[in-house]
N, C-alpha and C positions, 0 to 999 in steps of 0.2 A: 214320117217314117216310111222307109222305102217299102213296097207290098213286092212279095214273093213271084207274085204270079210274073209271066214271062211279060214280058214290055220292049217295044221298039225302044233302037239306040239311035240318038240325032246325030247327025252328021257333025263331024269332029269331034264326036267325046271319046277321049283317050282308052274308057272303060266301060263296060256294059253296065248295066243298071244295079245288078246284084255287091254289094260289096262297095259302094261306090265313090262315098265319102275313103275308105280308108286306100282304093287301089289310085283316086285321086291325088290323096296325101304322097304316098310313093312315087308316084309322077311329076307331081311338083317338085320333091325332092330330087330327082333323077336332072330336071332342067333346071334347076337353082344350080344345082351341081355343073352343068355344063357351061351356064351363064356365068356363073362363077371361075371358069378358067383362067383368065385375063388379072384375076386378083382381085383388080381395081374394082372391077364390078360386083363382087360379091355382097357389098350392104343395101344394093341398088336387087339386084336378086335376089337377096331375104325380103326384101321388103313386099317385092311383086307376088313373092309365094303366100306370104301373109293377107295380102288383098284380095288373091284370087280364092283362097278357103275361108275368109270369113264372107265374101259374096256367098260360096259353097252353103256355107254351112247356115245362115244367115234365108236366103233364098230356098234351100234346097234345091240346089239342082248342078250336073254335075260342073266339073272344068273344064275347058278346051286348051289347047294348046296356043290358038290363035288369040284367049284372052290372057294369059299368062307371057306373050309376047306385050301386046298392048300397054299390061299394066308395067313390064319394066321401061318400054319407050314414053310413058306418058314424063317419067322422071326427067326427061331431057339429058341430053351431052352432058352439059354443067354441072346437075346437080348428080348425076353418076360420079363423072370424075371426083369432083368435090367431098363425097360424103366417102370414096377409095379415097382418097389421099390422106382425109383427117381421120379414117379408122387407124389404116396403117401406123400415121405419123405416133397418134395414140399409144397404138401396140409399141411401137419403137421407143417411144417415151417411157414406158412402164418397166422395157424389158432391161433396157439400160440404169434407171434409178435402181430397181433390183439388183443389176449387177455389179452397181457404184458400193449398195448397203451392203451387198457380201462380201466386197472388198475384205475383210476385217475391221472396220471404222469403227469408232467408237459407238453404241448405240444403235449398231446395225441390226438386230434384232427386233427391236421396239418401230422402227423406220421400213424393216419390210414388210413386217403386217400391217404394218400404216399403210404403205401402197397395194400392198394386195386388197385390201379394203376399200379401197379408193378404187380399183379397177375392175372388183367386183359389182359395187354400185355404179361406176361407169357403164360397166357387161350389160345390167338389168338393163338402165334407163336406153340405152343403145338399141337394145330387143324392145323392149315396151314402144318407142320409136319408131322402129320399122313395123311395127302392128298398127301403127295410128293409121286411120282410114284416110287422112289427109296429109302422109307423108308424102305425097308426086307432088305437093304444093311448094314443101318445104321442111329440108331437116331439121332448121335452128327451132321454127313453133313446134315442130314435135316432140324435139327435143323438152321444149318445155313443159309441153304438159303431158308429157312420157316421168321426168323430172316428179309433178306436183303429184300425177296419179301413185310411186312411187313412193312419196311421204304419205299418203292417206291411204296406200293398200300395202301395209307391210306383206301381208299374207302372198297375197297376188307374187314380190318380189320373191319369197321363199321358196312358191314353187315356180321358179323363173330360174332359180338358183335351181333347184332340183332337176330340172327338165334338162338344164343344161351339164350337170355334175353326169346324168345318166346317161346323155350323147356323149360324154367323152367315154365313159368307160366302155359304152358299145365298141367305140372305134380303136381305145384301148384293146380289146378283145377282139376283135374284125374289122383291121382297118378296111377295107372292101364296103362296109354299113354307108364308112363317110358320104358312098355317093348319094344314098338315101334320106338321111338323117335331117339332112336343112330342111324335108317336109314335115316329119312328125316333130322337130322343134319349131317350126314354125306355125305349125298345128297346138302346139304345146301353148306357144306364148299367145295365140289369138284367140286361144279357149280363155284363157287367162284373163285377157282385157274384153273379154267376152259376158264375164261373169257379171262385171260392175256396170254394165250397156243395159239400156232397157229393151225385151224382148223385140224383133223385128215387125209381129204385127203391133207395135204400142208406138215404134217410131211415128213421128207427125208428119213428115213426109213420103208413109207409106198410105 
């Protein structure tokens, strides 16, 4: 826990000492947001926000700008583009079956809560994914065990659902938040998978 008293700031911390962890979250959110421009890059920028606050938080100690740079380039060209093309294709995929089942078709009712359900559990495992500490390695294993942690932590997913139900309706209400929001949800979901990790002094290679 940070102490009151007044404390030198290191060169490049975004923020002074006071307040540090949450004026960090905000900042992350602000360059998720910027990284995020291009589209494509946006699952590649949640994910670096998510690495760089559970070192945060993990560590104690604040972010830098220069390590939030870092952790999106460690992702490589490939798997940026890669993991922008199959969110998208994704979204496109879900947004068009929806639009097939409201057609009037037979059984279009019963078929669009099927995919919303499907793309709700997609939504978790997707976020739980970009929280994995070893997603610069690769989307598909994180996928996986974003995937398994999911079936063994219903809870964790609820409030994954929650966190995310709350960033829309912010931005429902101030779209202007959107530029913020990718930190305290990515803060959201790395408290999350945060819970089920064994404390940082218990880790074996600390």
């Amino acid at each position: 826990m940070s102490s009151f008293a007044p404390q030198r700031r290191e060169p490049s911390e975004l923020f002074g000492p006071r307040f540090t962890l949450f004026a960090d979250m905000l900042a992350v959110g602000l360059a998720a947001a910027v990284a995020s421009l291009p589209l494509i890059t946006a699952p590649t920028a949640f994910a670096a926000s998510c690495a760089v606050l559970r070192r945060s938080i993990r560590e104690d100690r604040p972010v830098t700008m220069g390590e939030y740079v870092a952790e999106f380039r460690a992702h490589g060209l490939r798997r940026v583009l890669l993991a922008g093309v199959t969110v998208f294709a994704a979204v496109t995929l879900v947004v068009l079956d929806l639009a097939l089942a409201g057609a009037g078709l037979p059984g279009a009712r019963p078929v669009s809560w099927a995919l919303i359900a499907v793309a709700v559990a997609g939504l978790v495992a997707a976020l739980r994914a970009a929280a994995d500490p070893e997603v610069a390695r690769g989307w598909r294993p994180a996928l996986s065990r974003a995937a398994a942690r999911s079936v063994t932590d219903p809870r964790g997913c609820a409030l994954i659902v929650t966190a995310v139900g709350l960033c829309v309706a912010f931005v429902w209400m101030l779209p202007l938040l959107g530029l913020l929001l990718p930190g305290p949800l990515a803060f959201a979901i790395t408290a999350v998978e945060l819970r089920i990790e064994p404390p940082a002094d218990l880790d074996p290679g600390r």
